[in-house]
C-alpha positions as CSV (number, residue, x, y, z in Angstrom):
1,X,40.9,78.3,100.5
2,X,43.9,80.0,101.6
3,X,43.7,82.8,104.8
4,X,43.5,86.3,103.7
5,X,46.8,86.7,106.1
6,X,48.5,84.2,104.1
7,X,48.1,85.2,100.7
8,X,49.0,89.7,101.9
9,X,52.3,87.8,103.3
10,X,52.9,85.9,100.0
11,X,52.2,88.7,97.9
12,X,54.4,91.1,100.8
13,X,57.5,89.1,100.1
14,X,56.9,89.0,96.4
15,X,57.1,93.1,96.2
16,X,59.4,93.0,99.2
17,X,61.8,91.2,96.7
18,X,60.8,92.7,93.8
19,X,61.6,96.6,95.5
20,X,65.5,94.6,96.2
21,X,66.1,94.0,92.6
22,X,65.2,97.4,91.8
23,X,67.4,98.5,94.2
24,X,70.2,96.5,93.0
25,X,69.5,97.5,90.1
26,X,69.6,101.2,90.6
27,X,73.0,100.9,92.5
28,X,74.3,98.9,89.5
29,X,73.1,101.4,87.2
30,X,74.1,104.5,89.2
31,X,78.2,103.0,89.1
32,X,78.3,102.6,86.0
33,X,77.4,106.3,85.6
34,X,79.8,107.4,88.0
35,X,82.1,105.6,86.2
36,X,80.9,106.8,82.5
37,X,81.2,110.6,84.2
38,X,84.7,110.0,85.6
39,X,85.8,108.8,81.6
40,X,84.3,111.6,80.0
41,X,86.0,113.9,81.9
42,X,89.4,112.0,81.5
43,X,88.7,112.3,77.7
44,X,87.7,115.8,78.7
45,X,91.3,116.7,80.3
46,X,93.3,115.1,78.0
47,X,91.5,116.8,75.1
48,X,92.8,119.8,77.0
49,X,96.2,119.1,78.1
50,X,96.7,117.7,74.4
51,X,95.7,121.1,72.7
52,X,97.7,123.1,75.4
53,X,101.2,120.9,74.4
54,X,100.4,120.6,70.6
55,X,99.4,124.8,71.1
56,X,103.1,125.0,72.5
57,X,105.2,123.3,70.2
58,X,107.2,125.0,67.7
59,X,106.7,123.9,64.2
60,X,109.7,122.1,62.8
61,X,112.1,123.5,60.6
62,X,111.1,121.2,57.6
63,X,106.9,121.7,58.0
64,X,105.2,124.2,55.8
65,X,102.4,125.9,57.1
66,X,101.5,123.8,60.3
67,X,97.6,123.2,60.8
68,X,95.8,125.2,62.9
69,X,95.4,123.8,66.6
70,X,91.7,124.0,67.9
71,X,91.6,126.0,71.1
72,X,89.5,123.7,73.5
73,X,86.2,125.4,74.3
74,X,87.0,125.7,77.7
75,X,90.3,125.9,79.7
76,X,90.0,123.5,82.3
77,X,90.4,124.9,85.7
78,X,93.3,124.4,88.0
79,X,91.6,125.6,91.1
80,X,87.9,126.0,92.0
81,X,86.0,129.3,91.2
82,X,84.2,131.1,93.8
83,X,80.6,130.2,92.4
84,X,79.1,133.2,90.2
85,X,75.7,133.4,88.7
86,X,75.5,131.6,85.0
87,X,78.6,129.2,85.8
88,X,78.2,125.7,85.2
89,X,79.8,122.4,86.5
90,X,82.2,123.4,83.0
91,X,83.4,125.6,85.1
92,X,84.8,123.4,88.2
93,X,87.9,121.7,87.5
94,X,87.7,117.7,85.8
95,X,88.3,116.5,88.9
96,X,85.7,118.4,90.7
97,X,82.9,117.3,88.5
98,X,82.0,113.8,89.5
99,X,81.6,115.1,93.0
100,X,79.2,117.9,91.7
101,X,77.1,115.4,89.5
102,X,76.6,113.1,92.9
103,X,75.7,116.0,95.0
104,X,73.2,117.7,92.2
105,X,71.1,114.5,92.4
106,X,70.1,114.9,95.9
107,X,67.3,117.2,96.9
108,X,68.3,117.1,100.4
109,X,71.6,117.7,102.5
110,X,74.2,114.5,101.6
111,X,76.7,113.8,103.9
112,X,80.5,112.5,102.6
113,X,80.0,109.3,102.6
114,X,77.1,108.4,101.0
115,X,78.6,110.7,98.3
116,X,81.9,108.8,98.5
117,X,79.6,105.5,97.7
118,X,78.1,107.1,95.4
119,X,80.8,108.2,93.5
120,X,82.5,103.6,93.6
121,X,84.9,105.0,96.0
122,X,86.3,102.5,98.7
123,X,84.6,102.7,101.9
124,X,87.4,104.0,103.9
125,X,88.2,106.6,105.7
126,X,90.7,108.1,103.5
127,X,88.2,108.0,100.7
128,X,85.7,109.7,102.8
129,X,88.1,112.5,104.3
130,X,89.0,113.5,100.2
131,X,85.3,113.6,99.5
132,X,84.3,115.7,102.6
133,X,87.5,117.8,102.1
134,X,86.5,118.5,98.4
135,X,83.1,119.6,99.6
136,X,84.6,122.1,101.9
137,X,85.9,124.0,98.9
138,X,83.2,123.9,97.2
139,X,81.1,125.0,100.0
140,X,84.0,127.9,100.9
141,X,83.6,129.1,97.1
142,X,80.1,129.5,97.6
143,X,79.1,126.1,95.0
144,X,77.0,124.3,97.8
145,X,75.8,124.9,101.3
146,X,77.3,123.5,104.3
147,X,75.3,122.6,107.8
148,X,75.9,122.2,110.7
149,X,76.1,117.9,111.0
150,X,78.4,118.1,108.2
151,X,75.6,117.6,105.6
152,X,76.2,119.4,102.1
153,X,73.6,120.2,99.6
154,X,73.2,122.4,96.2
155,X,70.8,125.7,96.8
156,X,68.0,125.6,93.9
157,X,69.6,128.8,92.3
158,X,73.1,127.0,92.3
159,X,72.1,123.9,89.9
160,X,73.6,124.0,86.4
């Protein structure tokens, strides 16, 4: 009969390697959202930037009455907004909103890198310096909190 000792260290690696797969798992799965977020808001501004050239183009001289263009629902932002009650991460220009998306998931202060990972960035220091830099705004326009160690986080009112 095998020791008690052996078969808590057999079942120990069996969860132990179980827990990694999940891991895996979750990082694999958490990319390709990142990545899914970052085409939906390229679909997002060029849905935008197309109805703001087609909105500014003359109708030929030939055309009869030209269609109506669509306003998009939404201008997309150049610049960040200073954060006011009832705005949403609509509000924050496209290439803002990845950035808010990874930050909104934590419950706790992030720092820039973890969010850089987070967001399939390359783990460089360039990479890290855009992120942190990005956060600065937002923390400047009042969209996050900023501590003292250079951690970030989303207040509980803040979340949209």
């Amino acid at each position: 009969m095998p020791s008690i000792d052996y078969l808590l260290d057999r079942h120990e690696v069996e969860v132990r390697a179980r827990v990694q797969g999940l891991r895996e798992e979750a990082e694999r799965i958490n990319a390709a959202l990142v990545e899914a977020e970052r085409d939906l808001d390229h679909v997002e501004i060029t849905r935008a930037t197309l109805a703001a050239v087609v909105g500014r183009q003359p109708a030929p001289a030939h055309a009869e009455t030209p269609e109506p263009v669509a306003e998009p629902a939404a201008t997309v932002p150049a610049t960040v907004p200073t954060w006011q009650e009832g705005q949403s991460v609509a509000d924050l220009p496209a290439h803002y909103r990845p950035l808010w998306r990874a930050i909104s998931r934590y419950d706790r202060p992030v720092r820039a890198g973890q969010l850089r990972d987070d967001l399939g960035l390359e783990p460089v220091a360039a990479k890290t310096e855009g992120v942190r830099a990005k956060l600065k705004k937002l923390a400047a326009r009042g969209w996050i909190e900023r501590g003292d160690r250079g951690a970030f986080w989303v207040p509980a009112d803040r979340r949209c």
